[in-house]
KOLNU-485133 format. One record per atom (N, C-alpha, C, O): residue in three letters; atom name; z, x, y. Coordinates in nm, 3 decimals. Each point is the difference from the previous one (the first is absolute). Last residue first. Layout:
! residues N
+-----+------+---------+---------+---------+
! res ! atom !      up !    east !   north !
+-----+------+---------+---------+---------+
! ALA !   CA !       Z !       X !       Y !
...
+-----+------+---------+---------+---------+
***
This chain:
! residues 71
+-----+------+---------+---------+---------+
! res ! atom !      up !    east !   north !
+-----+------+---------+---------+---------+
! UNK !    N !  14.450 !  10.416 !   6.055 !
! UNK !   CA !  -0.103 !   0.101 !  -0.068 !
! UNK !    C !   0.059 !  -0.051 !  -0.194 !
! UNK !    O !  -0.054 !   0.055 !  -0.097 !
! UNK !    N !   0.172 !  -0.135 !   0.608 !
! UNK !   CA !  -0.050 !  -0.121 !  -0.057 !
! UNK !    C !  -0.151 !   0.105 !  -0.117 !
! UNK !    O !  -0.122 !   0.014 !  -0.003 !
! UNK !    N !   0.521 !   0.148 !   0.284 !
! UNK !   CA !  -0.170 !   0.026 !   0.063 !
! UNK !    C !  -0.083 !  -0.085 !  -0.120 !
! UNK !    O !  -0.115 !   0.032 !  -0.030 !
! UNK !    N !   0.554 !  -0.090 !  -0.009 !
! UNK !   CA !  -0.002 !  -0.021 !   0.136 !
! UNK !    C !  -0.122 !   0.016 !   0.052 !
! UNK !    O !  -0.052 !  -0.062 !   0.093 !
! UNK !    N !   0.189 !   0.151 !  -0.556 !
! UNK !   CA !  -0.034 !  -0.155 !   0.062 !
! UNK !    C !  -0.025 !  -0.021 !   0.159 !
! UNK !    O !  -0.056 !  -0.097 !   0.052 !
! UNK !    N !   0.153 !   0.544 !  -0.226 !
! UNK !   CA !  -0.166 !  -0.052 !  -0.055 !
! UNK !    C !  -0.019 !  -0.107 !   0.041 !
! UNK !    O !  -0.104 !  -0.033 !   0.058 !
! UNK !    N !   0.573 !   0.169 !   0.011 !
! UNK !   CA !  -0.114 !   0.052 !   0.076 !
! UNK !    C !  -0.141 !  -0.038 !   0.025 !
! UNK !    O !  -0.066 !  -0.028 !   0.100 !
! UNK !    N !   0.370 !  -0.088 !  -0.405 !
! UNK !   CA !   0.027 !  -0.091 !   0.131 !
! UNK !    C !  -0.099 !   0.085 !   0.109 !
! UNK !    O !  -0.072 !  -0.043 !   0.090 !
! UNK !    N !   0.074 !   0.296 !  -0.545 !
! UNK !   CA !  -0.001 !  -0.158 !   0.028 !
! UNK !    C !  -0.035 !  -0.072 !   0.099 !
! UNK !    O !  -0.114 !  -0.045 !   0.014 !
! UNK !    N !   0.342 !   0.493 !  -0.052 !
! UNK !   CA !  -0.163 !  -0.070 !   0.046 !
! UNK !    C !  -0.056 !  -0.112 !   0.018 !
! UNK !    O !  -0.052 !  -0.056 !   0.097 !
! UNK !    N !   0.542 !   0.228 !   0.060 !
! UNK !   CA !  -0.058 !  -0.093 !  -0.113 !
! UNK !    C !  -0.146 !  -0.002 !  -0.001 !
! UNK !    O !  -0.064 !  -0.074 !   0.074 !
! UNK !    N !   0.460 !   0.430 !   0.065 !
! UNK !   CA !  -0.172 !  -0.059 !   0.038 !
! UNK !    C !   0.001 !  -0.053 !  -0.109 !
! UNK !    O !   0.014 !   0.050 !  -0.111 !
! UNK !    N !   0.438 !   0.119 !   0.317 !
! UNK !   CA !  -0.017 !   0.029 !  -0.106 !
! UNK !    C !  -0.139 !  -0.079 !   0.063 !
! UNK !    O !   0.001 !  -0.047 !   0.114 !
! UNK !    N !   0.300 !   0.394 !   0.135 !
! UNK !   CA !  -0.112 !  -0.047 !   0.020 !
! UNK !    C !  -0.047 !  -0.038 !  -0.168 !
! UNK !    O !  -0.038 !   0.089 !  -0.077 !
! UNK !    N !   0.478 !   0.166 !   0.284 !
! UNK !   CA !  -0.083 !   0.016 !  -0.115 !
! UNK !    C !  -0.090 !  -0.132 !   0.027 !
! UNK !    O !   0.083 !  -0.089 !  -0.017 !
! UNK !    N !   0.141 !   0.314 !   0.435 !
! UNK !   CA !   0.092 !  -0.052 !  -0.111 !
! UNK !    C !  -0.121 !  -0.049 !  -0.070 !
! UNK !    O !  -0.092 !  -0.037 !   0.074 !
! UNK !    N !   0.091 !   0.292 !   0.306 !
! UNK !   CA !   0.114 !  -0.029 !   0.070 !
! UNK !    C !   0.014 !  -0.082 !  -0.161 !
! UNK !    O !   0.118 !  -0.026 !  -0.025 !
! UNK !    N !  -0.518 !   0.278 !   0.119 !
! UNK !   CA !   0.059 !  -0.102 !   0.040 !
! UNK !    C !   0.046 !  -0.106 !   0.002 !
! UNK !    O !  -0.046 !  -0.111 !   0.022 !
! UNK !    N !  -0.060 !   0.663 !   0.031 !
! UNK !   CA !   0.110 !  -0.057 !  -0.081 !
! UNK !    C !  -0.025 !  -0.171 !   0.052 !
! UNK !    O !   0.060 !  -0.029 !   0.104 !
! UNK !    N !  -0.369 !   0.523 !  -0.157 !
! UNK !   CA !   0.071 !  -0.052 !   0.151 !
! UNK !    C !   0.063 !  -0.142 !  -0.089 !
! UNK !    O !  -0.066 !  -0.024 !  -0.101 !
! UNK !    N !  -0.210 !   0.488 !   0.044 !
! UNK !   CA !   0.023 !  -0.050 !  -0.075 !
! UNK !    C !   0.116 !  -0.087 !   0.118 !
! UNK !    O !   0.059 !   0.049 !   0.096 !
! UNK !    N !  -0.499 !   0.294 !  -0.128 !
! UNK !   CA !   0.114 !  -0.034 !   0.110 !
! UNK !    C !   0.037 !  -0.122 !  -0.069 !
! UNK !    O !  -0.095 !  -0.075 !  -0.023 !
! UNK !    N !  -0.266 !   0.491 !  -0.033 !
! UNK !   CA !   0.052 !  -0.116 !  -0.060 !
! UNK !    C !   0.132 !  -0.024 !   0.037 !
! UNK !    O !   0.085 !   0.090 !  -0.003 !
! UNK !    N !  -0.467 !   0.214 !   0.194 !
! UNK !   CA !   0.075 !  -0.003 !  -0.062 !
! UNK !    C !   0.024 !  -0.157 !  -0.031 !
! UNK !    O !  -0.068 !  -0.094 !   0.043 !
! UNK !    N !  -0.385 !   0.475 !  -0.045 !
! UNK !   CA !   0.051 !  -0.131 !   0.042 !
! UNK !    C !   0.191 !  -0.035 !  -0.057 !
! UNK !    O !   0.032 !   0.021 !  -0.117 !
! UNK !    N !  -0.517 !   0.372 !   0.185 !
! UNK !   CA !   0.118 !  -0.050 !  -0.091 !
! UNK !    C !   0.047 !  -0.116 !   0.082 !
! UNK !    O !  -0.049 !  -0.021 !   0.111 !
! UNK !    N !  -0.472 !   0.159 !  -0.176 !
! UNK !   CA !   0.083 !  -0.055 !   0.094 !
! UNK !    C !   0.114 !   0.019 !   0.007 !
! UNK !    O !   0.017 !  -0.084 !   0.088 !
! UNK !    N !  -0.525 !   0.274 !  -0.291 !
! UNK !   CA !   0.157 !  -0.038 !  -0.037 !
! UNK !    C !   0.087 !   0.013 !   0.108 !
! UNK !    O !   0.017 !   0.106 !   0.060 !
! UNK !    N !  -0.520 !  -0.149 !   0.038 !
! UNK !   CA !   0.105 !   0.098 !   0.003 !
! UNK !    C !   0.133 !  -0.087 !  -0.060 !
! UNK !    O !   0.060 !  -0.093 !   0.054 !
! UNK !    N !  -0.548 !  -0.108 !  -0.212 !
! UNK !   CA !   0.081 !   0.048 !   0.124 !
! UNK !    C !   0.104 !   0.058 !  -0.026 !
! UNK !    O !   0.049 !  -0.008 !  -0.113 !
! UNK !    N !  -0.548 !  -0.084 !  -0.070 !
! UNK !   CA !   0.116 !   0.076 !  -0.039 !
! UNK !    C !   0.050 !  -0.009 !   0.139 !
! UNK !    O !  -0.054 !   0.044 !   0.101 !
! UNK !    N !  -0.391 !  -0.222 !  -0.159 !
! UNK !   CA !   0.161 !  -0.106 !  -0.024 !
! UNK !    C !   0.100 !   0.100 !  -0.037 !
! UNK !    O !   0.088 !  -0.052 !  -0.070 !
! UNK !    N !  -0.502 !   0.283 !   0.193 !
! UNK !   CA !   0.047 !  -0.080 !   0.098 !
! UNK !    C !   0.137 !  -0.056 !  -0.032 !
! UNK !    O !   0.106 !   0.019 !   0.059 !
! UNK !    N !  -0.301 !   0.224 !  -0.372 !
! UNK !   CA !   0.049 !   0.041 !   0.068 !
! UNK !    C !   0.086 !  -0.048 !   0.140 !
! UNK !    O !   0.109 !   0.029 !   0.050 !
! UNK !    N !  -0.403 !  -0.218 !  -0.419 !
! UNK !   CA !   0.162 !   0.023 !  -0.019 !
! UNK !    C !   0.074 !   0.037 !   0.117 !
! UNK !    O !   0.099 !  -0.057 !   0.044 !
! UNK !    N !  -0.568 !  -0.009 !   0.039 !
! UNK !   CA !   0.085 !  -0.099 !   0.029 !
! UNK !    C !   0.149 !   0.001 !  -0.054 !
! UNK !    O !   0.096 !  -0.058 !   0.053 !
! UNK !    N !  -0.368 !   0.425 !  -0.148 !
! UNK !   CA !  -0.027 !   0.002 !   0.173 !
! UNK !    C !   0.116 !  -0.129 !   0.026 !
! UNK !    O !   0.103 !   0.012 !   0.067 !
! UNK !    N !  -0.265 !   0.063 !  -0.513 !
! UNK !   CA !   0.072 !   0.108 !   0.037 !
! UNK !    C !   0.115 !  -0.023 !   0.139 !
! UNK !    O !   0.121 !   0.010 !   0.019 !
! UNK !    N !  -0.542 !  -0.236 !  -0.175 !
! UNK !   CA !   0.140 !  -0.059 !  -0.041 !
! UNK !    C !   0.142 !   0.102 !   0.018 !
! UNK !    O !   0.118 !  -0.032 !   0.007 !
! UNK !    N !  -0.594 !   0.157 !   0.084 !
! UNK !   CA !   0.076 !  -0.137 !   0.097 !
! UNK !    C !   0.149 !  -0.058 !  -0.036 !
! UNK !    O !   0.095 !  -0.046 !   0.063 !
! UNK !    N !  -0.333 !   0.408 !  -0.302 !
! UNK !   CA !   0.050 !   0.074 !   0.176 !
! UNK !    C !   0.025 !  -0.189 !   0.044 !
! UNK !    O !   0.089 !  -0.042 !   0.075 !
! UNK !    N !  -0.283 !   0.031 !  -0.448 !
! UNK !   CA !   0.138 !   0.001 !  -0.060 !
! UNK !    C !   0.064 !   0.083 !   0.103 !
! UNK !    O !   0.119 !   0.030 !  -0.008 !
! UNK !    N !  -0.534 !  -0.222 !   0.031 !
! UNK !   CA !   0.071 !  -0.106 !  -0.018 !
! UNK !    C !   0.148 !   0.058 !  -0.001 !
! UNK !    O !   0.101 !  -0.064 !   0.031 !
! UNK !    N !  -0.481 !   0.346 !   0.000 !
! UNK !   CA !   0.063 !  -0.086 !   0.141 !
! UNK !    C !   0.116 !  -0.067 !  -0.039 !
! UNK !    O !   0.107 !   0.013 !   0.060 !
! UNK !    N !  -0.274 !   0.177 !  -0.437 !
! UNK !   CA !   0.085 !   0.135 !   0.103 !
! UNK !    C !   0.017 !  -0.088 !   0.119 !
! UNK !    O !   0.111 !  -0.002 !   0.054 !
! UNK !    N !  -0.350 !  -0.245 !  -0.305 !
! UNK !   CA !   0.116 !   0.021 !  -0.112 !
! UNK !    C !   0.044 !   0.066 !   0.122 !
! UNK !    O !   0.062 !  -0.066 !   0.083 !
! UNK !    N !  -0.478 !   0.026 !  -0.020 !
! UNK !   CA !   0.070 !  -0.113 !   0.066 !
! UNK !    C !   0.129 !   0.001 !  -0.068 !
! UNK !    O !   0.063 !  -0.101 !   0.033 !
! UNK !    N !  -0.328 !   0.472 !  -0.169 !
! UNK !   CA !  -0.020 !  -0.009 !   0.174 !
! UNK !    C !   0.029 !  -0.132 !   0.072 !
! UNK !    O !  -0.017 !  -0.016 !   0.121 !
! UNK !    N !  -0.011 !   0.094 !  -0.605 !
! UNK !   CA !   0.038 !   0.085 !   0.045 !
! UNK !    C !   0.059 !  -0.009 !   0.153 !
! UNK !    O !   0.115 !   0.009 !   0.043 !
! UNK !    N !  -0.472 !  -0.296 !  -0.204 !
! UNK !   CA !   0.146 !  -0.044 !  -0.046 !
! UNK !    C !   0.099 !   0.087 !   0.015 !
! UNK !    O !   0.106 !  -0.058 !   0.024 !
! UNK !    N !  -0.530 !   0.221 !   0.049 !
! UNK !   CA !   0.034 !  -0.117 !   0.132 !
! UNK !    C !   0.115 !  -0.049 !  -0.078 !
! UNK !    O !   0.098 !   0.008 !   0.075 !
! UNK !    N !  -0.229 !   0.333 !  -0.348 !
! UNK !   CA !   0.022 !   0.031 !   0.114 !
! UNK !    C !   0.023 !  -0.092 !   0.116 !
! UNK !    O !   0.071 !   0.032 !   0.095 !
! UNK !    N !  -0.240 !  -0.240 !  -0.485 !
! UNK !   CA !   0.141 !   0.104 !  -0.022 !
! UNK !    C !   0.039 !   0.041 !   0.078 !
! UNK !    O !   0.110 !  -0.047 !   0.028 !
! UNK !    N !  -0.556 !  -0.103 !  -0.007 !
! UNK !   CA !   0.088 !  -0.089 !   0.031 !
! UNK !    C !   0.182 !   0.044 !  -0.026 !
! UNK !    O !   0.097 !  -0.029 !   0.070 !
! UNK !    N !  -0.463 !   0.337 !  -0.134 !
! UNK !   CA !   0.007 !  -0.026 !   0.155 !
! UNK !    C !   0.101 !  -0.136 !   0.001 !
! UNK !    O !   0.085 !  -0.009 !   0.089 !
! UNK !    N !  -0.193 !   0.167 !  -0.505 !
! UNK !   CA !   0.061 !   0.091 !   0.042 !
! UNK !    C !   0.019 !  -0.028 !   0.139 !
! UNK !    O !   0.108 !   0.039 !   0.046 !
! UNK !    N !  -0.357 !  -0.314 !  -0.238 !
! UNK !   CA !   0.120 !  -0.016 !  -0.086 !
! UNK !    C !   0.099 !   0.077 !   0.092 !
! UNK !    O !   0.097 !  -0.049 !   0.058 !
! UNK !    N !  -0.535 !  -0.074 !   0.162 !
! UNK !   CA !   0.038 !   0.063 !  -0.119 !
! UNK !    C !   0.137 !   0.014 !  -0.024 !
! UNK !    O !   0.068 !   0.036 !   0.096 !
! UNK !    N !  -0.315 !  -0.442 !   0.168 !
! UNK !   CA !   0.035 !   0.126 !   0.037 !
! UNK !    C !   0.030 !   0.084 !  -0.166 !
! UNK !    O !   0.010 !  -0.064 !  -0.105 !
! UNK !    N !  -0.091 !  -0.393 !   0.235 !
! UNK !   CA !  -0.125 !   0.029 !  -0.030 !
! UNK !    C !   0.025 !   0.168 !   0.003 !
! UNK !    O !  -0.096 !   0.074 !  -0.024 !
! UNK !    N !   0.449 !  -0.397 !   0.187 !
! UNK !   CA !  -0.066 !  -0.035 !  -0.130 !
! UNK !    C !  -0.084 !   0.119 !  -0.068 !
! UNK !    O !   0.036 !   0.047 !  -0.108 !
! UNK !    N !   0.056 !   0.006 !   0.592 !
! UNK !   CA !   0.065 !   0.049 !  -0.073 !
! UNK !    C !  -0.034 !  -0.039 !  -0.180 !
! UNK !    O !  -0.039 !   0.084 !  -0.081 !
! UNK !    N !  -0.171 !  -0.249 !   0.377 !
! UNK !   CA !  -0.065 !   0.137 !   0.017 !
! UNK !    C !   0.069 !   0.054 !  -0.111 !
! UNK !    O !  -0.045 !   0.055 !  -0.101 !
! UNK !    N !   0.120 !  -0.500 !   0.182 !
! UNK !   CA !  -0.095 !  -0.006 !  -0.095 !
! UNK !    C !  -0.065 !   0.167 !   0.010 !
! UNK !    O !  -0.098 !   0.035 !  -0.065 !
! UNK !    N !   0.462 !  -0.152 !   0.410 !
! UNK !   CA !   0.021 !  -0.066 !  -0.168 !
! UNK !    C !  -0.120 !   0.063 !  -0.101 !
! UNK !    O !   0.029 !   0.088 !  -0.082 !
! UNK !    N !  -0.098 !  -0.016 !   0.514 !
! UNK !   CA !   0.093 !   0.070 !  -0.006 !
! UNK !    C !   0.034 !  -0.055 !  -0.165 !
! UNK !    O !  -0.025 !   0.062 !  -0.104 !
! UNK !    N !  -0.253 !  -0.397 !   0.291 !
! UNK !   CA !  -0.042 !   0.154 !  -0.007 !
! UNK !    C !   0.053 !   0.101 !  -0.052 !
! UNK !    O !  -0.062 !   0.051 !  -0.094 !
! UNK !    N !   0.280 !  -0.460 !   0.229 !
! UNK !   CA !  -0.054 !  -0.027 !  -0.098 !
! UNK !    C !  -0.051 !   0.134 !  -0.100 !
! UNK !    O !   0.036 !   0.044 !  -0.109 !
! UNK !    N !   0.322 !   0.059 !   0.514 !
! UNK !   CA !  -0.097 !  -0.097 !  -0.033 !
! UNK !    C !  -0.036 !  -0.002 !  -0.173 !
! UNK !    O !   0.052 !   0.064 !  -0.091 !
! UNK !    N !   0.458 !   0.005 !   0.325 !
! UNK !   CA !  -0.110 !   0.090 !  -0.041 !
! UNK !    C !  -0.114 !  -0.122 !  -0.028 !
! UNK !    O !   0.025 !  -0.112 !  -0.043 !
! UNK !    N !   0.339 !   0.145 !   0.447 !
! UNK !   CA !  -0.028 !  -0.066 !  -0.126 !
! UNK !    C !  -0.120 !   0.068 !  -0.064 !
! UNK !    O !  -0.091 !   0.052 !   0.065 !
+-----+------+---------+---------+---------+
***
């Protein structure tokens, strides 16, 4: 955690030096975010689709549905 100190150095710092520390938390920030895309990228998987019959047309009353979960 950054202190009080550290705050009021920086404050008190020259324009040009605070630029450079914004510089220098931008480039972390943007190797981190980098880093965590990276992580959530997973390997494309293929997958098949299997289509299976049953046995005769299924009609859904929501309705009765909704009433049932008393919605």
């Amino acid at each position: 955690m950054i202190t009080r100190e550290t705050v009021q150095q920086i404050q008190h710092a020259p324009i040009a030096e605070r630029i450079q520390i914004i510089e220098v938390i931008l480039q972390s920030l943007k190797q981190d975010i980098s880093e965590g895309i990276r992580a959530k990228k997973r390997p494309w998987k293929p997958f098949k689709v299997r289509s299976f019959n049953l046995g005769q047309d299924i009609a859904i009353d929501r309705d009765e549905i909704y009433a049932e979960r008393s919605l």
